[in-house]
PAKOL-381186 format. One record per residue (C-alpha): residue number from 1; residue in one letter; x, y, z. Coordinates in steps of 0.2 Angstrom, whole numbers. Layout:
N
(NUM; 'A'; (X; Y; Z))
...
% end
This chain:
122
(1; 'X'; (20; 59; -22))
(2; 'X'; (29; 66; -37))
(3; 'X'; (33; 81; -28))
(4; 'X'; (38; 72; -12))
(5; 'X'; (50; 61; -24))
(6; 'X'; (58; 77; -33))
(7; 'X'; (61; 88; -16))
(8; 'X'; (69; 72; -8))
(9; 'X'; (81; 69; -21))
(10; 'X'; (84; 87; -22))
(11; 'X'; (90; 86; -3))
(12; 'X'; (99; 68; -7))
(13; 'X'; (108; 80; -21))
(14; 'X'; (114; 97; -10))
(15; 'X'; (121; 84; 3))
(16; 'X'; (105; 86; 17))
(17; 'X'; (105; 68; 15))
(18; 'X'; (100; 61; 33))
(19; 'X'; (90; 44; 38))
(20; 'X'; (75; 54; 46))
(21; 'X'; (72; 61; 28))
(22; 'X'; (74; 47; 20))
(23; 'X'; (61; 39; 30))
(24; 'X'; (51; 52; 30))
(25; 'X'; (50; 53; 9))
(26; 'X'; (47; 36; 5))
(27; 'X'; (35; 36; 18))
(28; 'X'; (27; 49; 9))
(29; 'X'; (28; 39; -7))
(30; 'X'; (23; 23; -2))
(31; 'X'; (8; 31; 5))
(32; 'X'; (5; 41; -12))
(33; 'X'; (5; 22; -21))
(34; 'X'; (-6; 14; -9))
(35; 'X'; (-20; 27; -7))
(36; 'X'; (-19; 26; -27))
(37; 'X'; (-21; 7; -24))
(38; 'X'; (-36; 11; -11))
(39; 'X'; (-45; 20; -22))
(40; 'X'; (-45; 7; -36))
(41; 'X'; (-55; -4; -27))
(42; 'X'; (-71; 11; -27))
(43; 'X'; (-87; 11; -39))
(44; 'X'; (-79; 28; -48))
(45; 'X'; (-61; 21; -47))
(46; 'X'; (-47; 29; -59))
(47; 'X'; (-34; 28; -72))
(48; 'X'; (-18; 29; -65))
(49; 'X'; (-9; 26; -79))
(50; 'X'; (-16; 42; -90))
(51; 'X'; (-9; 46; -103))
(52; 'X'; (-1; 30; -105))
(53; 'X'; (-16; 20; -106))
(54; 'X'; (-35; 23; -104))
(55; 'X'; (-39; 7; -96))
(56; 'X'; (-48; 11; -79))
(57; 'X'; (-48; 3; -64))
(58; 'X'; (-64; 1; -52))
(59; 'X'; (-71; -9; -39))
(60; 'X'; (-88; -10; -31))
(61; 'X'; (-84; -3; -14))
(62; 'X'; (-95; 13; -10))
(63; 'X'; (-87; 27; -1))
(64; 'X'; (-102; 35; 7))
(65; 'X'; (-111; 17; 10))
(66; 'X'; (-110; 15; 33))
(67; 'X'; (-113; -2; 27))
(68; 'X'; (-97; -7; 20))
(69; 'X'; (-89; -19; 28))
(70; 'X'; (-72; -23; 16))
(71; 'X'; (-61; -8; 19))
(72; 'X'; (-61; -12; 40))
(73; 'X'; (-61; -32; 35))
(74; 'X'; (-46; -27; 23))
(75; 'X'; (-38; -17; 37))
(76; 'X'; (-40; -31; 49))
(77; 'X'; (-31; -42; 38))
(78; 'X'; (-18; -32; 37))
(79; 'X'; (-14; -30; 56))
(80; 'X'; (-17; -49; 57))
(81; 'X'; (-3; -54; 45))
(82; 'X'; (6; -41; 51))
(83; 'X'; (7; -49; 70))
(84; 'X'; (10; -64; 62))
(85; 'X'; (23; -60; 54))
(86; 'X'; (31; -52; 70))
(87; 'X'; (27; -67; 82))
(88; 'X'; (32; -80; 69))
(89; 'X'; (49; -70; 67))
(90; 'X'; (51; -71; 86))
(91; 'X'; (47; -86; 91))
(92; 'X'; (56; -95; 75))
(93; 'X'; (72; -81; 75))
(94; 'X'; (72; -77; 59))
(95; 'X'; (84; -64; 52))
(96; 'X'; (78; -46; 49))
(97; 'X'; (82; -49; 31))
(98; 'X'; (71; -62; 26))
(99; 'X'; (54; -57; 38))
(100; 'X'; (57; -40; 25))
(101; 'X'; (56; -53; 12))
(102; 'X'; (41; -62; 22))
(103; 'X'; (30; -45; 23))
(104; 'X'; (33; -38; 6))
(105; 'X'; (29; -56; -3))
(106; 'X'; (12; -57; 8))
(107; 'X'; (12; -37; 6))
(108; 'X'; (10; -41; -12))
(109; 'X'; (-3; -56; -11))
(110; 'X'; (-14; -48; 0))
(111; 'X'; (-16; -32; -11))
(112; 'X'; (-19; -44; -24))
(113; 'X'; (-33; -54; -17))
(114; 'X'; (-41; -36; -9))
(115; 'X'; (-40; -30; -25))
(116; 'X'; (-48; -44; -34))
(117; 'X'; (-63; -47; -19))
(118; 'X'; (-63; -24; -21))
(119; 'X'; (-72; -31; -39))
(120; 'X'; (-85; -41; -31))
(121; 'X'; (-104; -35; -30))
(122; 'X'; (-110; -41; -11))
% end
């Protein structure tokens, strides 16, 4: 994530500053943060904020555990609110602008919540 950061604004910086790379970089990024999200929700979870702060972060979802059903419910509810978000911007015409708005605030709340249920023993 760091390095994909660094070698993008490197490029941004010699002028190979092009949409496609910008996309392809904070793709990258985002998908740094989330998978450090993802694996906060596990029994051995992390600390992500090392040296900063010892506190750890740590669910009760199993990795190896078949029987796990949160990380396919999780994904499920994503895809749902996603569609939703789509269809109600459609059919009501909302501006671009504001469904980005939309997602990211229900984005937010729904890492939240999956973070909180990711505590739970079930």
């Amino acid at each position: 994530m760091i390095l994909a950061a660094v070698i993008g604004s490197s490029l941004y910086l010699f002028g190979y500053y092009d949409l496609i790379v910008a996309f392809f970089f904070t793709g990258l990024i985002t998908g740094g943060i989330l998978h450090i999200l993802e694996d906060c929700c596990t029994r051995s979870g992390l600390m992500p904020f090392t040296p900063f702060s010892a506190r750890k972060f740590a669910g009760s979802i199993n990795n190896g555990d078949r029987k796990e059903k949160r990380p396919g419910m999780y994904a499920k509810g994503f895809f749902g609110a996603s569609v939703a978000v789509l269809a109600g911007g459609h059919y009501y015409q909302i501006d671009g602008v504001v469904l980005i708005a939309i997602s990211a605030g229900l984005f937010l709340i729904l890492w939240l919540l999956i973070l909180r249920i990711s505590r739970w023993e079930l």
